[in-house]
N, C-alpha and C positions, 0 to 999 in steps of 0.2 A: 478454294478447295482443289482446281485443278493443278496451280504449283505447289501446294502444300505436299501432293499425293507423290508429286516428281521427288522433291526434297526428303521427306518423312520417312519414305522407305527406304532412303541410304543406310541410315541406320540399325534397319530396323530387319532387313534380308540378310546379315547373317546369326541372326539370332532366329530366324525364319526357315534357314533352310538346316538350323542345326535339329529343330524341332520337326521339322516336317521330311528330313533326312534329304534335303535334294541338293544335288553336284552345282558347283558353280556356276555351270550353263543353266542350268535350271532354277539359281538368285541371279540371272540375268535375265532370263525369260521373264520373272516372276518383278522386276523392275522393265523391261523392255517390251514387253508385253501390253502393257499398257501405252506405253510411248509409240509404240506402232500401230494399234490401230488409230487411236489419237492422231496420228501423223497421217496415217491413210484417208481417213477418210473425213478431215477438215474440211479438206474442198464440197466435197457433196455437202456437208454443215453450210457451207457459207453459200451455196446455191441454193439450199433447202432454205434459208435463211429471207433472201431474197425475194423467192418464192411467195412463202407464206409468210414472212411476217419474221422480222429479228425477235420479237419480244416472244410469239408462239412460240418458235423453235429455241431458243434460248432456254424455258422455262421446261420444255421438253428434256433436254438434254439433263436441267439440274434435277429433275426426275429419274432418269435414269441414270446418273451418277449417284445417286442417294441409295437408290434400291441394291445396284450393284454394292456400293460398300458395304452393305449390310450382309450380302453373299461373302464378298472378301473376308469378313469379321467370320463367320461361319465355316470358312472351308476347312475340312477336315483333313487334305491334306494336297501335297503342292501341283498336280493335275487342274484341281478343284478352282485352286487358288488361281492357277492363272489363265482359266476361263473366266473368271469374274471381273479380273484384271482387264480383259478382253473388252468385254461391256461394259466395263468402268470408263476405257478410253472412248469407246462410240458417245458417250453421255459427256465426256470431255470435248468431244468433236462437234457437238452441236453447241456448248457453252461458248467455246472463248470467240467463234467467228463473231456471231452478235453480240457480245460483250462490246467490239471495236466497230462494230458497227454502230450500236446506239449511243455510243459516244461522239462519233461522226455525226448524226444523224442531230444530236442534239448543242452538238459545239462546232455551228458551222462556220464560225470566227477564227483564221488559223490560230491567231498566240493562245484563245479560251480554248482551242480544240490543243495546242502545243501542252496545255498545263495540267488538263480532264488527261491525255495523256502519259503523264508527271507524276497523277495520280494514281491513274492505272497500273504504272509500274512500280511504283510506292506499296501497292496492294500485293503485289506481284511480290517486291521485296520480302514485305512482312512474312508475308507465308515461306516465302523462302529461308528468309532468317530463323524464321519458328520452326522451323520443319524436321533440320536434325536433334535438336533442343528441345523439341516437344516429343519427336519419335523416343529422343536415347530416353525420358524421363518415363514416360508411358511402357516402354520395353522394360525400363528397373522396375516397377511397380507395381502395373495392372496387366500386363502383358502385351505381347504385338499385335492379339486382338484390336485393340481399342484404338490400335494407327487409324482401321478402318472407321472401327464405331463410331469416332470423332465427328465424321462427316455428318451422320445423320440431324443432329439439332442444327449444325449449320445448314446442310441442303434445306430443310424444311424452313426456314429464319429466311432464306433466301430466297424460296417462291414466293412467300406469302409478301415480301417485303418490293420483288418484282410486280404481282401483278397490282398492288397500292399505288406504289409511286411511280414506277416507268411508264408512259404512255405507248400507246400501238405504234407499232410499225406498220409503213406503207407495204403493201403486197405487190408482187410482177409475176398474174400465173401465168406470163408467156415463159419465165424462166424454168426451163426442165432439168432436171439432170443429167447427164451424159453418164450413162451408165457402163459402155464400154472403155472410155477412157477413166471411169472411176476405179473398174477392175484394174485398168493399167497402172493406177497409180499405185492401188495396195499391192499388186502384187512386184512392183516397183521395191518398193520398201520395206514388204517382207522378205524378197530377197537377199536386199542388202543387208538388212540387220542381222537375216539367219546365219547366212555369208560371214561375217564380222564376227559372232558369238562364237560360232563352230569355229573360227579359226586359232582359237586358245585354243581347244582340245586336239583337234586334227593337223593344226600347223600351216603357216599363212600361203606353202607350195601345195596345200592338197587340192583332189581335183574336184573333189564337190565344193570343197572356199571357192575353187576359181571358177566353177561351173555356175554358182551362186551368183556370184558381183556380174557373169557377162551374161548370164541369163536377167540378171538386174537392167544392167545397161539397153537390153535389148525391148525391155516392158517400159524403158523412159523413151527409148526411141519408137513405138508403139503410139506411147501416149502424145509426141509433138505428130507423130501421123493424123491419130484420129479427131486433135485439137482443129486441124489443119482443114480437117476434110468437113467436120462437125456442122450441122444448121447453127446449132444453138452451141456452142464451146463451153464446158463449164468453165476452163482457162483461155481466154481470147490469146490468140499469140501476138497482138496490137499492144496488150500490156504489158509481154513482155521483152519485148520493143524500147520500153520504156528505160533508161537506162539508170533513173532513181526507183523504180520497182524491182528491177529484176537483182540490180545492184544490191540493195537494202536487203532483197531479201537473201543471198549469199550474204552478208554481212552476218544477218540472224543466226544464218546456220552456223557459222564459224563461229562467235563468239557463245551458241548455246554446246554444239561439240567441246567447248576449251573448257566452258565454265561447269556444265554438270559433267562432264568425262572426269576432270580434276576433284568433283566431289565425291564421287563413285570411288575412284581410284585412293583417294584420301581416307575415304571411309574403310574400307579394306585393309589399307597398309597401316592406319591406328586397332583398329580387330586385330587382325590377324598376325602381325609383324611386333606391335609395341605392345599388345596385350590388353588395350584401353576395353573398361565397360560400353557397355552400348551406352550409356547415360555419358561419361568420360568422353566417347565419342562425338557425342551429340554439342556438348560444350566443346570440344577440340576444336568442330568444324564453325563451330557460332562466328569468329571473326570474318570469316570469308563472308559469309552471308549475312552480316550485321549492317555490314557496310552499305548492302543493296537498298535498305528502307530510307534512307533518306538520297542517295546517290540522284534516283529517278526525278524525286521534287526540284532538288539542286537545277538539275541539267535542264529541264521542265520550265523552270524558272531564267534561266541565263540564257534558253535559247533565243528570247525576245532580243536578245542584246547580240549576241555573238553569231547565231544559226544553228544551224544543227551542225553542219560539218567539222567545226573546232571541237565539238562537244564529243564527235565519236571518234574523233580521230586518237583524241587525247586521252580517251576511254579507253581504248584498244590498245596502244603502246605503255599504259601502264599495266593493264592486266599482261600484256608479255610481257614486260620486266620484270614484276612478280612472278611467274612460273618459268622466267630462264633462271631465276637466282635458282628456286627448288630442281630442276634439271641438272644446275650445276653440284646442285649439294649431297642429291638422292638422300638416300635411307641414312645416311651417315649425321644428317643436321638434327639435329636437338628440337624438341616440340617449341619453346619460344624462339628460335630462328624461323620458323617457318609463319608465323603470325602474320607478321607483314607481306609477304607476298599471299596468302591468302585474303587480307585485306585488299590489295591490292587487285587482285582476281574478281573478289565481289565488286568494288567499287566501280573498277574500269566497267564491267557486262554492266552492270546498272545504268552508270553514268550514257553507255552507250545507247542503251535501249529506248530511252523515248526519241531520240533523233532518228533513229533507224525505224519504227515505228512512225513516226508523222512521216521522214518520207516516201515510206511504201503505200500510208491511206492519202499522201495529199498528191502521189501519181495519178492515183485511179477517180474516174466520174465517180458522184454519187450514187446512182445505179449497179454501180458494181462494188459501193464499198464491202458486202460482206463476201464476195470475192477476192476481195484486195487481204480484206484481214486471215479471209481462209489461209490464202498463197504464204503468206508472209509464216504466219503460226505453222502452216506446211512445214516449209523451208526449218524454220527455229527447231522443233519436234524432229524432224529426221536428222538434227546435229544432233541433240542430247539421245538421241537413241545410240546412232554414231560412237558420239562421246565410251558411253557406256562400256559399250560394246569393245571400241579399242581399245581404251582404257582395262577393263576385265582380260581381253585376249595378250595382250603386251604381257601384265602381268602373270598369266599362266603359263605362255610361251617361252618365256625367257629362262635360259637355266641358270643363268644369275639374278636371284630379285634385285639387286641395286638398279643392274643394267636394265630388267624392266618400267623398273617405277621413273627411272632416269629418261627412259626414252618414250614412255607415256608423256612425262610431263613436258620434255622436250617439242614433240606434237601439238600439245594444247599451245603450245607457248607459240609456238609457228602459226599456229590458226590465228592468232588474237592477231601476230605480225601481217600476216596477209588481210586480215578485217580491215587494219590500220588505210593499209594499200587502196583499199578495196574503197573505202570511207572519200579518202581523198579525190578517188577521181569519180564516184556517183553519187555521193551525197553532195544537195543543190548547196550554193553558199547562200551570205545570208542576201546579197547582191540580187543572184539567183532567184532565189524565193520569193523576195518582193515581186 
């Protein structure tokens, strides 16, 4: 449900904001919205987590992701809308930490924990690949209502099916929240994201963009103070120390920025530029994310043999070769030239993500894995917000659209280049690992 929500509404906000009359910044809010507080406040999810019980708080979360979507499906109009959004990502916030934790918890064998992994992001795939393809079909049909309504027989499928089969999680109520560096970190990230959005309409020299990012900068440097000074740290700065955690988890954010910024950005320039239906859309974008559902098994599978580090490296240098070809072509390439580097882009993020995933949970002790998975999903969520965000602002900004779409894609294709980088020198080999 929680990728699905990322995905689903590429296609589906501008047929959203034609109905509900609101300005581009406001089909970014209305997709970003979500992604931020999602991205804010993971960390407390994964401390709450710890605290009380992954499975409690897990089941908490699909609760409140349920209810909200049913708000989402209801709002009358795009204010509405992206308050629900709001509390659609809190209910996000407390799902995905424990998700990765009770896989930890229950595959404490690394290659059975490498594969429960494999799987996780197969899961992960699927939604994603269903997501412009099930939003463009639902938008031609029954309308963008039912992006939302969708969830509800799943949320409900999923509690009752958690508290059957998952067993309890261990409890640590010495673990508290850090609630001054939890403000640091949203207001971290709503900084930056506002920062980012606003810089299509006001232009990337104005002084509130620039007053945003250094007022951003200044609530991250905030938050390593009160980590620092903390009893109890919701982010130990000993894990990020570690140079397979902290590594991993820039890796995350680079190839989530490349990968949903290029879908965002994708989705727009089929709307808006080629004229494609929201359903036409929805199939445009299918190859890019077709590619994801089986990428994660693959990699899942081959890391027993190879490591994790061939897997992301080789991950990431295909998904930039796929978006340097589209940088070089812009607006000018033809919808089947562009298939393959979209394929490309799915597969590489896929293929990367369970190696970067195992080694951000197999830095961290047990004790802190719903910390480990918070930090990580952190990190990934404030790229795709990112993503979004410069992907949207390039596009607006630019008074050439080639030149924009050209030097969004450009971007992404540089992130996946620096993941590559990044892969190589802090993802463990498989030497390593052993």
């Amino acid at each position: 449900m929680v990728i699905l929500d990322v995905t689903i509404i590429n296609v589906a906000v501008p047929v959203i904001g034609r109905e509900l009359s609101a300005s581009l910044t406001g089909i970014q809010w209305i997709t970003d919205g979500y992604t931020l507080v999602f991205a804010g406040f993971l960390l407390t999810g994964g401390v709450l987590g710890d605290r009380w019980g992954n499975r409690r708080v897990f089941c908490a979360g699909v609760a409140v992701f349920t209810v909200s979507s049913a708000a989402c499906a209801l709002a009358p109009d795009a204010p509405v809308l992206v308050v629900a959004r709001l509390v659609e990502g809190l209910g996000a916030a407390l799902i995905v930490p424990g998700s990765l934790a009770l896989l930890q918890q229950t595959y404490p064998e690394r290659d059975e924990r490498s594969r429960a992994f494999g799987v996780w992001g197969s899961m992960a795939g699927i939604a994603a690949s269903a997501g412009p393809l099930l939003g463009g079909v639902l938008v031609s049909t029954v309308g963008w209502r039912w992006v939302f309504l969708i969830n509800l027989p799943v949320g409900a499928a999923c509690l009752m099916l958690t508290m059957r089969y998952v067993e309890r999680s261990p409890r640590l109520p010495g673990r508290r929240p850090d609630w001054p560096a939890q403000c640091a970190v949203v207001a971290a990230v709503a900084l930056l994201i506002s920062a980012l959005n606003e810089a299509g309409r006001r232009g990337w020299a104005d002084e509130a963009v620039l007053a945003g990012l250094g007022l951003a900068a200044v609530a991250i440097a905030a938050f390593a103070v009160r980590e620092r000074l903390a009893r109890s740290p919701v982010l130990p700065l000993s894990l990020l120390r570690s140079r397979a955690m902290s590594g991993g988890a820039v890796i995350g954010l680079l190839f989530n920025f490349a990968f949903y910024g290029m879908v965002f950005t994708a989705s727009l320039d089929f709307q808006h530029q080629r004229g494609y239906s929201a359903l036409s859309t929805g199939l445009a974008l299918f190859p890019a994310a077709a590619m994801t559902m089986f990428a994660s098994v693959l990699s899942g599978r081959l890391s027993r043999r190879t490591g994790d580090r061939p897997l992301v490296v080789s991950g990431m240098l295909l998904a930039f070769l796929g978006l340097a070809v589209w940088a070089a072509g812009g607006s000018t390439l033809a919808y089947p030239l562009l298939v393959a580097p979209m394929m490309a882009a799915g597969f590489g993020t896929s293929f990367a993500l369970t190696g970067s995933t195992a080694t951000v949970m197999g830095a961290a002790p047990g004790s802190r894995s719903g910390t480990a998975s918070a930090f990580f999903n952190t990190t990934r969520q404030v790229g795709s917000a990112m993503g979004v965000a410069v992907g949207g602002s390039l596009l607006a900004s630019a008074t050439v659209y080639d030149t924009g779409l050209r030097t969004a894609m450009a971007a992404f294709a540089l992130a996946y280049l620096t993941a590559a980088g990044l892969a190589w020198l802090c993802v463990p080999s498989k030497a390593e690992r052993a």
